[in-house]
C-alpha positions in Angstrom: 83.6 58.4 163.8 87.1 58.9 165.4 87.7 61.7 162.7 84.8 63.3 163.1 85.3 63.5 167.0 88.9 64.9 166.7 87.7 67.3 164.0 85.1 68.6 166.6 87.5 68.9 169.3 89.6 70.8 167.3 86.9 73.3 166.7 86.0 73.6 170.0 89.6 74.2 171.1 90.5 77.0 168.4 87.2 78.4 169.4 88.2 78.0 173.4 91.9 79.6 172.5 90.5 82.6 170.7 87.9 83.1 173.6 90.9 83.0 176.3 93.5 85.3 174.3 90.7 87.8 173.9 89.5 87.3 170.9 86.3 85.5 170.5 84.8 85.1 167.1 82.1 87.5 166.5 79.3 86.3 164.1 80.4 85.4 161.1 83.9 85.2 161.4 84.8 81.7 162.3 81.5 80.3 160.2 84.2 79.4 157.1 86.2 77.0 159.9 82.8 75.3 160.7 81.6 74.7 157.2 85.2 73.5 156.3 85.1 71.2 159.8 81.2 69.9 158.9 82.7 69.2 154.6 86.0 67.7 156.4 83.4 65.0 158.8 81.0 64.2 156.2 83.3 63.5 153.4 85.7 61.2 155.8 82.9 59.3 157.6 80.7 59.0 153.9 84.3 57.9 152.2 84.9 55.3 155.2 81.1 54.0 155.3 80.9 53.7 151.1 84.5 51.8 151.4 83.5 49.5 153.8 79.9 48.7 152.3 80.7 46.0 149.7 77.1 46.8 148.0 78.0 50.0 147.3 78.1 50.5 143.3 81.1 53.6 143.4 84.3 52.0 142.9 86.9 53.4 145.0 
């Protein structure tokens, strides 16, 4: 869950930065950075919880 916080606040600043030098994201502009952010949490946390869970049936 620590990744998937820093992720997020990493969003939110690039989004904050863009906003303050003028140039806020319009529609569909920065929805590619929030799909890549949401793949980038899910796949970490889902990796970490299958890792740890020693019923899981993937090897890893």
């Amino acid at each position: 869950m620590f990744l998937a916080t820093l992720i997020a606040i990493a969003v939110c600043t690039l989004r904050l930065i863009l906003f303050h030098l003028g140039r806020p994201p319009e529609g569909t502009d920065f929805l590619i950075v929030h799909f890549f952010a949401l793949v980038t949490i899910v796949f970490f946390t889902d990796h970490r919880l299958l890792r740890t869970d020693k019923s899981a049936g993937f090897p890893i």
